[in-house]
MARBA-3410 file (N, C-alpha, C, O; in Angstrom, 1 decimal):
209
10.8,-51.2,-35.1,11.8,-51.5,-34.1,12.4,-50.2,-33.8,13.1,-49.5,-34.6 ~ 12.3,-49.8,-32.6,13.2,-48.6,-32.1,14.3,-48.3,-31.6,14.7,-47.2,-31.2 ~ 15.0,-49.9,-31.7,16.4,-50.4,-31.0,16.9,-49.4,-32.5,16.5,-49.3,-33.6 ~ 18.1,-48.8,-31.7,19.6,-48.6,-33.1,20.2,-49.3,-33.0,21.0,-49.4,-32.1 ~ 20.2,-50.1,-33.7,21.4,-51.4,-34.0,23.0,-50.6,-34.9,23.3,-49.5,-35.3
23.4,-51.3,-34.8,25.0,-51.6,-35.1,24.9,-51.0,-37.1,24.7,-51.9,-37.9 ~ 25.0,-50.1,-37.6,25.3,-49.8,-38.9,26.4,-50.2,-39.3,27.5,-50.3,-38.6 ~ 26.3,-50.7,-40.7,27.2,-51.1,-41.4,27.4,-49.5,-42.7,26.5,-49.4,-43.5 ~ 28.7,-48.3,-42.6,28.5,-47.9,-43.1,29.0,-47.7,-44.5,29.1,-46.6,-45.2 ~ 29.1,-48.8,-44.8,29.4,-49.1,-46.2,28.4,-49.8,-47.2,28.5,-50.2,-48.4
27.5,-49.9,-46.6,26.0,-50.6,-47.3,25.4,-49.7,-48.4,25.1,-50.3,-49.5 ~ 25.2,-48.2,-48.2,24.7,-47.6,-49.1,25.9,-46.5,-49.8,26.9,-45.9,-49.3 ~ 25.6,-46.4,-51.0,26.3,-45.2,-51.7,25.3,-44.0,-52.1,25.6,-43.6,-53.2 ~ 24.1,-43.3,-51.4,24.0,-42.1,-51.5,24.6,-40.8,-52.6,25.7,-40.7,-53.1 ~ 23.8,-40.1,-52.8,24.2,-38.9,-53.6,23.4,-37.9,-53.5,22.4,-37.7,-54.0
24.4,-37.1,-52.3,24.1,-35.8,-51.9,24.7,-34.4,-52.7,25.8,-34.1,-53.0 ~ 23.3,-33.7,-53.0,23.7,-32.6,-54.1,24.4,-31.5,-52.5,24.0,-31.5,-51.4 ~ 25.2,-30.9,-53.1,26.0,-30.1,-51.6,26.0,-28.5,-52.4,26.7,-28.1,-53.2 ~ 24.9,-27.9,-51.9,25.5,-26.2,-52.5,24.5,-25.3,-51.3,23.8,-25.6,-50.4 ~ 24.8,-23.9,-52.0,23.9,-23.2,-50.8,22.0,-23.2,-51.4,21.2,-23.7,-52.2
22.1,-22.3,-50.0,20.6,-22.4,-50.2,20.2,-21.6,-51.8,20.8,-21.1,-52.6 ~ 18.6,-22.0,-51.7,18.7,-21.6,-53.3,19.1,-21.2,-54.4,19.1,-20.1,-55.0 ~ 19.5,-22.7,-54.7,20.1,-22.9,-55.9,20.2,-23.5,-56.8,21.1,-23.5,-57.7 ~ 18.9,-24.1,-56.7,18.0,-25.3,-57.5,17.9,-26.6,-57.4,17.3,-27.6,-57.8 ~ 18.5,-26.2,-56.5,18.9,-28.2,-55.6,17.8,-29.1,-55.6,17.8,-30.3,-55.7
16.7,-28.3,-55.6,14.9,-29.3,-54.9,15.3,-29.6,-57.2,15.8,-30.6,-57.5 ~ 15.1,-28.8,-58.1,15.0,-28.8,-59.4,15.9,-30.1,-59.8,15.3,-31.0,-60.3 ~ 17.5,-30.4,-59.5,18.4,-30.7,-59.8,18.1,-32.2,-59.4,18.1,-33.2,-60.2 ~ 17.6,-32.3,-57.6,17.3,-33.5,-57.6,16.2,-34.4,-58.0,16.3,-35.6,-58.4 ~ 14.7,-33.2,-58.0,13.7,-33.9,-58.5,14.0,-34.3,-60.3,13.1,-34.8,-61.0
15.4,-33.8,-60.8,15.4,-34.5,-62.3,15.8,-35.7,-62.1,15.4,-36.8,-62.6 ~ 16.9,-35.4,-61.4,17.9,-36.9,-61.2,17.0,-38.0,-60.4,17.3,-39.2,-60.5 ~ 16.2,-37.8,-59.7,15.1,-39.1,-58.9,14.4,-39.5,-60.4,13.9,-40.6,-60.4 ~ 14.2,-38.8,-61.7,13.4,-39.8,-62.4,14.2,-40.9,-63.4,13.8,-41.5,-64.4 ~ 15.6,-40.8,-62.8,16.9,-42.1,-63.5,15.9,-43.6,-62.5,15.5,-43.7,-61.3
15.8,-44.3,-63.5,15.0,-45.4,-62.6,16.2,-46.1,-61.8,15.9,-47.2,-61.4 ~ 17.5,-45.5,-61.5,18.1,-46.5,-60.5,18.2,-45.4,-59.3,18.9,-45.6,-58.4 ~ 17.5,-44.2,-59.3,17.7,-43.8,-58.5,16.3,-43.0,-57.7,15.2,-43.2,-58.1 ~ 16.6,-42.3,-56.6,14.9,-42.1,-56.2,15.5,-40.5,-55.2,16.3,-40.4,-54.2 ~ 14.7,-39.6,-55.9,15.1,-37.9,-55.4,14.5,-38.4,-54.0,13.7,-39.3,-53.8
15.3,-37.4,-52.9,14.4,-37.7,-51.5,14.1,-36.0,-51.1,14.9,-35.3,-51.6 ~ 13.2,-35.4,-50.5,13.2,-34.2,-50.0,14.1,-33.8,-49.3,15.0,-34.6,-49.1 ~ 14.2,-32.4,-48.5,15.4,-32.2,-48.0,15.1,-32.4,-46.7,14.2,-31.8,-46.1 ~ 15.8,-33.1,-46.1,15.8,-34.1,-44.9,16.6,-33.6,-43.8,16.1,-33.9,-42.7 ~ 17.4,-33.1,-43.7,18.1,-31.8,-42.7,18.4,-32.7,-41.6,17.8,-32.6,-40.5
19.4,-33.9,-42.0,19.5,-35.0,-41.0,20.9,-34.8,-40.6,21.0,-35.2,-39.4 ~ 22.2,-34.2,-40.9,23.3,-34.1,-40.8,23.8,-33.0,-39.8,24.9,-33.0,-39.2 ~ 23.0,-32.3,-39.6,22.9,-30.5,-38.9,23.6,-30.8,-37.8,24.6,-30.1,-37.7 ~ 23.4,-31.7,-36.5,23.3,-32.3,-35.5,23.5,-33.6,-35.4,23.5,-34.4,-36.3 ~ 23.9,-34.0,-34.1,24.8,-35.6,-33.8,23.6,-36.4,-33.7,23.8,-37.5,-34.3
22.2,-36.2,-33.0,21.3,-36.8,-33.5,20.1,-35.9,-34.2,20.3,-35.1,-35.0 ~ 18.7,-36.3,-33.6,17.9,-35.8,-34.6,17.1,-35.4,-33.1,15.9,-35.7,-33.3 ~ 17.4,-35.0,-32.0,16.6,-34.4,-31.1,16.1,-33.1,-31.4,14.9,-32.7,-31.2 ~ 17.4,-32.4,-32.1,17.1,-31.1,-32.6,16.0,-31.0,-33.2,15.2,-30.1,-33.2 ~ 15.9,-32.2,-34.0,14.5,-31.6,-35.6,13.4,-31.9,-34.7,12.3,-31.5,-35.1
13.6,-32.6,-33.5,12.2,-32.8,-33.0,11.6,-31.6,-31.7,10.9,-32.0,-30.7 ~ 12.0,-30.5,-31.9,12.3,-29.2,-30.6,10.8,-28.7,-31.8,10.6,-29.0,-33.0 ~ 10.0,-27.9,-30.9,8.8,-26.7,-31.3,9.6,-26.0,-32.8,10.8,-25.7,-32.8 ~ 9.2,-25.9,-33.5,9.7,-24.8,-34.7,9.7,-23.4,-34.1,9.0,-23.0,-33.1 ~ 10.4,-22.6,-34.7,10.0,-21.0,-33.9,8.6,-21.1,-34.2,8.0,-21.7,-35.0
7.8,-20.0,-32.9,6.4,-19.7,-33.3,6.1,-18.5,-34.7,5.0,-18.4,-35.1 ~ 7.0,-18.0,-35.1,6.5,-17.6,-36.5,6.3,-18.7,-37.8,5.3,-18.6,-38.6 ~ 7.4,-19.7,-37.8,6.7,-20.8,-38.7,5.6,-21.4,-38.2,4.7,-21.5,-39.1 ~ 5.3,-21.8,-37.1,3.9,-22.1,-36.2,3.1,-21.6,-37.2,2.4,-22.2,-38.0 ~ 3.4,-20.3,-36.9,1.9,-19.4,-37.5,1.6,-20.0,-38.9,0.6,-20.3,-39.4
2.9,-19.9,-39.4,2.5,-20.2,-40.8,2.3,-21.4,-41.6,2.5,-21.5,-42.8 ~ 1.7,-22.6,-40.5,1.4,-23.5,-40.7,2.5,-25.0,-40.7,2.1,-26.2,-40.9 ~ 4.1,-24.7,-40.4,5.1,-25.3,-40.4,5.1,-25.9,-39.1,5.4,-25.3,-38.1 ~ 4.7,-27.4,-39.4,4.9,-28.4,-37.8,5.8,-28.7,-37.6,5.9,-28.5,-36.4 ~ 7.3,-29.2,-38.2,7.7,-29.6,-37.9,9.5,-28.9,-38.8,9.6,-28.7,-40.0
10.6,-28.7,-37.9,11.7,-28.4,-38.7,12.5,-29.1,-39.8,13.4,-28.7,-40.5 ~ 11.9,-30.2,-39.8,12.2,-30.4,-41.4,11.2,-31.5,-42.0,11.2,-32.8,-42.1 ~ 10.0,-30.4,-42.3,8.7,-31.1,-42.9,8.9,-32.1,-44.3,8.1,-32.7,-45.0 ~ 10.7,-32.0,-44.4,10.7,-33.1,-45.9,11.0,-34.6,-45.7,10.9,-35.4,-46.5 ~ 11.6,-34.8,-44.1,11.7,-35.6,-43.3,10.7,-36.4,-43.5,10.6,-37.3,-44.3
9.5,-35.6,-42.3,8.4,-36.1,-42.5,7.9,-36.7,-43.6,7.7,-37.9,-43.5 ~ 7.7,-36.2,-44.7,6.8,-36.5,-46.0,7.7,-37.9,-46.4,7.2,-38.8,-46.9 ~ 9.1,-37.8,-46.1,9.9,-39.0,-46.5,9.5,-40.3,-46.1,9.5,-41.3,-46.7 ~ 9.1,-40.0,-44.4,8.7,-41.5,-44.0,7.7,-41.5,-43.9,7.4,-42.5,-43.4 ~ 6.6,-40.7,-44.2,5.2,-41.0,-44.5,5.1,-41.7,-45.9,4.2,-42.6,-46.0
6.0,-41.2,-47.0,6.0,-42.0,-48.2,6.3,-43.5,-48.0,5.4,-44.3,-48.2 ~ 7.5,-43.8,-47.5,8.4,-44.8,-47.4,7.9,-45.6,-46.5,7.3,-46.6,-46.8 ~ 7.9,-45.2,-45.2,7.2,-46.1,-44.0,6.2,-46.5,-43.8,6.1,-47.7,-43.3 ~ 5.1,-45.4,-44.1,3.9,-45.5,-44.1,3.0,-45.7,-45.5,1.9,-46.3,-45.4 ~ 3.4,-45.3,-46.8,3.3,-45.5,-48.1,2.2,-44.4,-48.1,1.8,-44.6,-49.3
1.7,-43.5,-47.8,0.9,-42.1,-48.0,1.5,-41.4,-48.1,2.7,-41.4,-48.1 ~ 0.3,-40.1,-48.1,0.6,-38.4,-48.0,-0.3,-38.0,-47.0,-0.6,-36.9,-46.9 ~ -1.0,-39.4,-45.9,-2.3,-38.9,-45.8,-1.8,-38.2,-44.5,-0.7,-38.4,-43.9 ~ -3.1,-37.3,-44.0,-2.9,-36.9,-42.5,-2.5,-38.1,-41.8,-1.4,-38.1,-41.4 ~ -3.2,-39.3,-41.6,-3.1,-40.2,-40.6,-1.7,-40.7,-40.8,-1.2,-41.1,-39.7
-0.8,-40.8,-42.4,0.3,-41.4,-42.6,1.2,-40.1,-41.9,2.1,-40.4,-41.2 ~ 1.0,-38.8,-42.1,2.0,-37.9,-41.9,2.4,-37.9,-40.4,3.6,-37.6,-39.9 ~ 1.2,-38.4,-39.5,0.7,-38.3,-38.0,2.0,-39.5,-37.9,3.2,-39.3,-37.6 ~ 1.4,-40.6,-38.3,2.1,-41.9,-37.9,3.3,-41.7,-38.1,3.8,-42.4,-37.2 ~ 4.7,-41.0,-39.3,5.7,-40.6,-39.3,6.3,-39.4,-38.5,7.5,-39.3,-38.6
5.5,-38.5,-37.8,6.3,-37.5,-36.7,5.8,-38.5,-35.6,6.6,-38.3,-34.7 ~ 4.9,-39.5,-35.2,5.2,-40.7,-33.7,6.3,-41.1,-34.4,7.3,-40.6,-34.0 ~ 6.3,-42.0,-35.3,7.7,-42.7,-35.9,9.0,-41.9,-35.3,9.6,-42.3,-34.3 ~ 9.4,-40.8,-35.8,10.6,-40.0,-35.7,10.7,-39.3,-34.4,11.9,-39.0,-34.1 ~ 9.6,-39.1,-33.3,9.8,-38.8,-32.0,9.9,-40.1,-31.2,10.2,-39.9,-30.1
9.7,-41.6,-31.6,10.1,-42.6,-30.9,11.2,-42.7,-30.9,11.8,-43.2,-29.9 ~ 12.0,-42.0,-32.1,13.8,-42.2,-32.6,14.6,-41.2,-32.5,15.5,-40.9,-33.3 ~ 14.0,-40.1,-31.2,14.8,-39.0,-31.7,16.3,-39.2,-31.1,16.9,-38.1,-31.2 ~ 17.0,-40.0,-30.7,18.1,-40.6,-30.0,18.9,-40.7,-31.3,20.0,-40.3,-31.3 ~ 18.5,-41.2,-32.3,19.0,-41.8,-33.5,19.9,-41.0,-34.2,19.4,-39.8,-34.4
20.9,-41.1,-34.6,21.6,-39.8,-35.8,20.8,-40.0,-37.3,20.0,-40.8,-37.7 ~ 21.2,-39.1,-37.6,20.8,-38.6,-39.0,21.2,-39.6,-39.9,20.5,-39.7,-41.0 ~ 22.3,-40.7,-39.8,22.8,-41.5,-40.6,22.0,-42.4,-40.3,21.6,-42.6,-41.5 ~ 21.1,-43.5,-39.2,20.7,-44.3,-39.0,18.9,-44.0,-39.1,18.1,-44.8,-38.8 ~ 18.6,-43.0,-39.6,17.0,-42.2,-39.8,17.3,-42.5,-41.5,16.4,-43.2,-42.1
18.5,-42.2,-42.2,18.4,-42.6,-43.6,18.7,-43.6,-44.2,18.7,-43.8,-45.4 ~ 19.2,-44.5,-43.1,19.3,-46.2,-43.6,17.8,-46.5,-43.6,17.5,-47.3,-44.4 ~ 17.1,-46.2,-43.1,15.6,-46.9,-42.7,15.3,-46.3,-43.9,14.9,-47.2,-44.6 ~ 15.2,-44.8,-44.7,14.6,-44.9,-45.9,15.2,-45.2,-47.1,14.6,-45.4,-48.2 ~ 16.7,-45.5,-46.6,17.4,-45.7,-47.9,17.2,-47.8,-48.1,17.9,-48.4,-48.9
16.5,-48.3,-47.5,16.1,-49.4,-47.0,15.0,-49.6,-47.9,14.8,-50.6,-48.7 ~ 14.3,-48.8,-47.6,12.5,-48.8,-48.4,12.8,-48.6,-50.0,12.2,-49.3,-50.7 ~ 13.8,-47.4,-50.6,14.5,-47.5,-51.7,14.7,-48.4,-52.8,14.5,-48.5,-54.0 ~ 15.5,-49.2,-51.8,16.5,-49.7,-52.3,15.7,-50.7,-53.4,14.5,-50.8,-53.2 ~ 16.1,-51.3,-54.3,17.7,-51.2,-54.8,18.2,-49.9,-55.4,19.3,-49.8,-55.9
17.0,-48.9,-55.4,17.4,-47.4,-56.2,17.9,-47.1,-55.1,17.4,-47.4,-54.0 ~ 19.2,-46.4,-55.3,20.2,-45.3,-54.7,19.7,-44.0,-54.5,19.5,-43.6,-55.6 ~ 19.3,-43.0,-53.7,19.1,-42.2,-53.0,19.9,-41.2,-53.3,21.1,-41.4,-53.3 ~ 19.5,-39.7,-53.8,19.5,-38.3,-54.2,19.3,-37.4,-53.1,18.1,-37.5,-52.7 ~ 19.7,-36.8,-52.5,19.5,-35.9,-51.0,20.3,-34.5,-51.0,21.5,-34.5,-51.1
19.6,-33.4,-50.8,19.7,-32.3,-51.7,19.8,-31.8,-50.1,19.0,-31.0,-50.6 ~ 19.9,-31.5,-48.8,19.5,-30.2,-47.8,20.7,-29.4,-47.8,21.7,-30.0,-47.4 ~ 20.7,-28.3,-48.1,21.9,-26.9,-48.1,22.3,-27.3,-46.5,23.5,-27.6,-46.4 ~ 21.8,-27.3,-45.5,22.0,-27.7,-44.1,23.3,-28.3,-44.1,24.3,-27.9,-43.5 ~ 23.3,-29.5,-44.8,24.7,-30.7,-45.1,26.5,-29.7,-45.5,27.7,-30.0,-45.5
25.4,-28.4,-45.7,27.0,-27.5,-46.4,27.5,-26.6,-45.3,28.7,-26.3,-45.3 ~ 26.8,-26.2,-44.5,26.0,-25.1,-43.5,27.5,-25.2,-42.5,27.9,-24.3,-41.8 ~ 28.1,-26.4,-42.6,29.1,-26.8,-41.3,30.5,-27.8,-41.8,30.4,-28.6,-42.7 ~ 31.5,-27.5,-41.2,32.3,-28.7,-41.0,31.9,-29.7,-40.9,31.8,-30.7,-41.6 ~ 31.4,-29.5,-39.2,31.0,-30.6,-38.7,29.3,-32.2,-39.5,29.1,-33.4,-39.3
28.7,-31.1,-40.2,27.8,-31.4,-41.1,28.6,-32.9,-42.0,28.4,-34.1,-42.0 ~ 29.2,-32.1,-42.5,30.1,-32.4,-44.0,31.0,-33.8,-43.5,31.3,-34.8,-44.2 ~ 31.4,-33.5,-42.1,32.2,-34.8,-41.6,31.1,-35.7,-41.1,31.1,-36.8,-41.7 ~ 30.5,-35.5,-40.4,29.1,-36.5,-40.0,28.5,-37.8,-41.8,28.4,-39.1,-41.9 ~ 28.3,-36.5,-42.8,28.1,-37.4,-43.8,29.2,-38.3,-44.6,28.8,-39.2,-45.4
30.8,-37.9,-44.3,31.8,-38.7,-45.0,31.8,-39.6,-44.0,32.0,-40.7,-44.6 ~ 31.8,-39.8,-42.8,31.6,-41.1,-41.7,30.8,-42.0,-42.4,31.1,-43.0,-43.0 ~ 29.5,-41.5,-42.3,28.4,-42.2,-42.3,28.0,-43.0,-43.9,26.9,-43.5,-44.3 ~ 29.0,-42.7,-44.5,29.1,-42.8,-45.5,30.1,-43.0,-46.5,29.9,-42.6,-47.6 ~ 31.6,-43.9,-46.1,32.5,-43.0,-47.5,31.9,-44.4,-48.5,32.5,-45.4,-48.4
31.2,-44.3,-49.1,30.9,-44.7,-50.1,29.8,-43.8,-51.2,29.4,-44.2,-52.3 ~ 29.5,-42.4,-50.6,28.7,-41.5,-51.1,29.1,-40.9,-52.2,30.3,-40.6,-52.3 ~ 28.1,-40.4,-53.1,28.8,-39.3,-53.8,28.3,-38.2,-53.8,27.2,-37.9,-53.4 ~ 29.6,-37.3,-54.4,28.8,-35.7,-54.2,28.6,-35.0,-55.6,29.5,-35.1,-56.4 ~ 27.8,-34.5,-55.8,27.1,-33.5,-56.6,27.1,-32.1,-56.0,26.2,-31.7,-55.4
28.6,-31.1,-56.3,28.5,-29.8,-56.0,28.0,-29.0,-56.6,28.9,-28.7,-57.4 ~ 26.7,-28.2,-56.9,26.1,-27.3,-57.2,26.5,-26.0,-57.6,26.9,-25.4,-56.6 ~ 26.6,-25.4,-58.4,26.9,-24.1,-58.3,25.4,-23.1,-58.5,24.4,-23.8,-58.5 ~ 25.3,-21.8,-58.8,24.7,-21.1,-59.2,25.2,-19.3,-58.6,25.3,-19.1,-57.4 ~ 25.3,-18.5,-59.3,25.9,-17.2,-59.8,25.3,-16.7,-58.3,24.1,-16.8,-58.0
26.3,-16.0,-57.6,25.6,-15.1,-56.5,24.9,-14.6,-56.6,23.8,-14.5,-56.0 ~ 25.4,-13.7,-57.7,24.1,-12.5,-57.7,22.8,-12.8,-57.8,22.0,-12.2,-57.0 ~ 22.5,-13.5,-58.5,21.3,-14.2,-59.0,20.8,-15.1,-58.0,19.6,-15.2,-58.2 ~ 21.2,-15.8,-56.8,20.9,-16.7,-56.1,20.7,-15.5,-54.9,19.9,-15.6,-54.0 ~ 21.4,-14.4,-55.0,20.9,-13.4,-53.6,19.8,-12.9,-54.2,18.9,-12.5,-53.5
19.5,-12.8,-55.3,18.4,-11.8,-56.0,17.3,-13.2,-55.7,16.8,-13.0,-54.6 ~ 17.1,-13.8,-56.0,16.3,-15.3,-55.5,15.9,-15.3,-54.2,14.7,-15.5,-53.9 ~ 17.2,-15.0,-53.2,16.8,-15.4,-51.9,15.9,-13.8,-51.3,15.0,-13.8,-50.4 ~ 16.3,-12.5,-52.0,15.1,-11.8,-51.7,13.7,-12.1,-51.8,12.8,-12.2,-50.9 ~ 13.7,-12.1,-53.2,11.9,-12.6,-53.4,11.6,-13.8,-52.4,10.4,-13.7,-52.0
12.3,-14.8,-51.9,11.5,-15.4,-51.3,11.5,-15.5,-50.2,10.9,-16.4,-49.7 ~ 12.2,-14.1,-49.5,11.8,-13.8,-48.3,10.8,-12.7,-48.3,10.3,-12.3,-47.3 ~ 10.2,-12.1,-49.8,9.6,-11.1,-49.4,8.2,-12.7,-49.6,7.3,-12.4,-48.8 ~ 8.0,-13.4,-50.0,7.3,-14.3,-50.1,6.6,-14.9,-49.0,5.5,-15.3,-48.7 ~ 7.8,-14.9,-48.4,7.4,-15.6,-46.9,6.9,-14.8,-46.0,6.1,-15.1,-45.1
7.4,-13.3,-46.3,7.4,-12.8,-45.0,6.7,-11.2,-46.2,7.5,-10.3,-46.6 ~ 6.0,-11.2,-46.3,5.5,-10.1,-47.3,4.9,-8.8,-46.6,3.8,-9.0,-46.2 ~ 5.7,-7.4,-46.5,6.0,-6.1,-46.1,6.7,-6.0,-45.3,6.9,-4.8,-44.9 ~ 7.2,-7.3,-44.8,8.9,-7.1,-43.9,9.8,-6.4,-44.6,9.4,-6.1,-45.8 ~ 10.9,-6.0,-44.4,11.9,-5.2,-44.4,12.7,-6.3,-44.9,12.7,-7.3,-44.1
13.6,-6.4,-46.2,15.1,-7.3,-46.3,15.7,-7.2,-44.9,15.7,-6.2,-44.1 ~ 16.0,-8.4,-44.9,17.1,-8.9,-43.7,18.5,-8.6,-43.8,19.3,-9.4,-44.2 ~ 18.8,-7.5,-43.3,20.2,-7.0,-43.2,20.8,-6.7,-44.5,20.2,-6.3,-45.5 ~ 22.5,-7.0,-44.5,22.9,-6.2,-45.6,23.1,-7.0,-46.6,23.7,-8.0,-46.3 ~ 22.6,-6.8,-48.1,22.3,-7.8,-49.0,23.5,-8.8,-49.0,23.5,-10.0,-48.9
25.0,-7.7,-49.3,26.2,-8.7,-49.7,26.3,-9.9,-48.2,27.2,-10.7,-48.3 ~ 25.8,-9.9,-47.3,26.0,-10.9,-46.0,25.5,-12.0,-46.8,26.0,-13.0,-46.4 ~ 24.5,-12.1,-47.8,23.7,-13.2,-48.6,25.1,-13.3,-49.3,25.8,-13.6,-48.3 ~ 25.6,-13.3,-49.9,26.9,-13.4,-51.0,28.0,-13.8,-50.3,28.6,-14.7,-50.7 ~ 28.5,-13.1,-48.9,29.2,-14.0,-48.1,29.2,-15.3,-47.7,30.1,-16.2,-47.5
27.6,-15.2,-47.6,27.7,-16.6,-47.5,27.6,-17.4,-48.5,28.2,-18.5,-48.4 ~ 27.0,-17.3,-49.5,27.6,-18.1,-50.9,29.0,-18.3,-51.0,29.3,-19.4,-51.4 ~ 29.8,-17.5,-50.8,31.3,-17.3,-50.7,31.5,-18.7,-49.4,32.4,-19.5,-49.6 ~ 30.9,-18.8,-48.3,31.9,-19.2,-47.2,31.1,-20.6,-47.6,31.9,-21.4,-47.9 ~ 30.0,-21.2,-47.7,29.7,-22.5,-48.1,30.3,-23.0,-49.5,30.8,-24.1,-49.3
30.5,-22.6,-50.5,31.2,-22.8,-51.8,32.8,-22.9,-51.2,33.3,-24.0,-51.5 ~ 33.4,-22.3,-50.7,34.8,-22.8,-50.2,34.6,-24.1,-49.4,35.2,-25.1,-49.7 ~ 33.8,-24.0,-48.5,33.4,-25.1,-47.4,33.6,-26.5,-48.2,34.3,-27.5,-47.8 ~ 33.0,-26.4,-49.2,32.4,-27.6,-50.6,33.5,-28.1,-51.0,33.6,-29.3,-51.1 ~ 34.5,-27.1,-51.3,35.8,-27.3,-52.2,36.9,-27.7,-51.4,37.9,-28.0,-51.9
36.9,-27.6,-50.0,37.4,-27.6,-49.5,37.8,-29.3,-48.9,38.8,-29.9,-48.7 ~ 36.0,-29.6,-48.7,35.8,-30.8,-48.2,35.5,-31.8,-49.5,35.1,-33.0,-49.3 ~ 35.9,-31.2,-50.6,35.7,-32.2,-51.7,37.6,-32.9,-52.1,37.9,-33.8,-52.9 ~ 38.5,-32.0,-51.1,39.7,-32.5,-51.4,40.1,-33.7,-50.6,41.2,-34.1,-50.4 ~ 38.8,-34.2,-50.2,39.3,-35.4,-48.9,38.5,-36.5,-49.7,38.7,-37.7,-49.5
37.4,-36.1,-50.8,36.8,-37.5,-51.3,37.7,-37.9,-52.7,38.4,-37.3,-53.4 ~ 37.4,-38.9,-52.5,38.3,-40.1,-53.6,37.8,-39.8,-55.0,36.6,-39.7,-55.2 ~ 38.8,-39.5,-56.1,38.8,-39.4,-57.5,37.2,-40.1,-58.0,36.6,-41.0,-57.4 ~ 36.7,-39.5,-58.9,35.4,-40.1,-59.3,34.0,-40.1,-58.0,32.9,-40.6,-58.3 ~ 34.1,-39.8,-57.2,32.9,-39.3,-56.1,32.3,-38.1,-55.7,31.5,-38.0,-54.9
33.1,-36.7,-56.6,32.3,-36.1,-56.9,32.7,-35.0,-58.3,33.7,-34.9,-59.0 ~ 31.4,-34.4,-58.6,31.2,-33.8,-59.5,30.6,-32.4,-59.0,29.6,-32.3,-58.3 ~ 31.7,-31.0,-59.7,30.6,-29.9,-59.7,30.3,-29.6,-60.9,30.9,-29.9,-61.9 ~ 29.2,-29.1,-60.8,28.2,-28.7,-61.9,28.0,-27.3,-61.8,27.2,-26.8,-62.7
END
């Protein structure tokens, strides 16, 4: 059905791990998805934006090249699992028609449909994206106050020393991207972001670690 109906957004309680980019978040969540009441999801980069037209725009042509169809390929794999119950090409195919029939949809109403297929396990959702903004962070306490948060930490230095190698990984005899501490700033401006927006959730909804 490609009607958006009317959400009820008190139906699910969610638990989004909130920290910057790597920082073990994909590790953190894939431990916590093997609690049998709950089920890790990939990073889904549904919050970024008011709907999900964005994730459905061309990727830059350098991901192109490097084989990246789609801006958030964990999306995909989510409703290829869930919707379609594969990994196969034909299930992956059938979940980017799926998500270009809905690109009207927000990010909240794309994860009732998997948090749906879930259920009755409660849902784990890790995308650094969700920290990236205000506006991110408020999209998910709407769509959601019944969620919980899991704030992340991990040591700057160590998380910029990380985010080198795996840009030389990606992009291997490129030049570092600008000036290292701009990586540490922003560890700095999403970790306030976190603490900042964790003084608006209710006692017992979240936890940093």
């Amino acid at each position: 059905n490609r009607t958006r109906v009317a959400r009820d957004p008190g139906r699910f309680s969610p638990v989004f791990i909130l920290t910057s980019a790597i920082s073990f978040s994909s590790v953190i969540c894939a431990m916590l998805g093997q609690h049998p009441q709950l089920a890790g999801l990939p990073e889904l980069k549904l919050f970024s934006n008011a709907t999900i037209r964005e994730l459905e725009e061309p990727p830059p042509s350098f991901w192109l090249a490097r084989g990246v169809q789609h801006r958030s390929p964990g999306l995909v794999r989510a409703i290829a699992q869930y919707k379609f119950h594969s990994q196969s090409l034909d299930s992956l195919a059938e979940a980017k028609g799926w998500l270009q029939a809905r690109s009207e949809w927000s990010g909240a109403h794309i994860l009732d449909s998997i948090l749906e297929e879930v259920a009755p396990r409660q849902a784990v959702e890790k995308s650094p994206e969700n920290s990236l903004t205000d506006s991110a962070l408020r999209r998910l306490a709407r769509a959601y106050p019944k969620a919980r948060y899991l704030h992340l930490t991990r040591h700057p230095v160590t998380t910029q020393r990380s985010a080198q190698e795996h840009w030389k990984r990606i992009f291997p005899g490129s030049p570092q991207p600008g000036e290292p501490m701009a990586g540490v700033s922003s560890w700095v401006d999403t970790h306030s972001r976190i603490l900042r927006f964790s003084g608006s959730v209710d006692g017992g909804r979240y936890l940093r670690v």
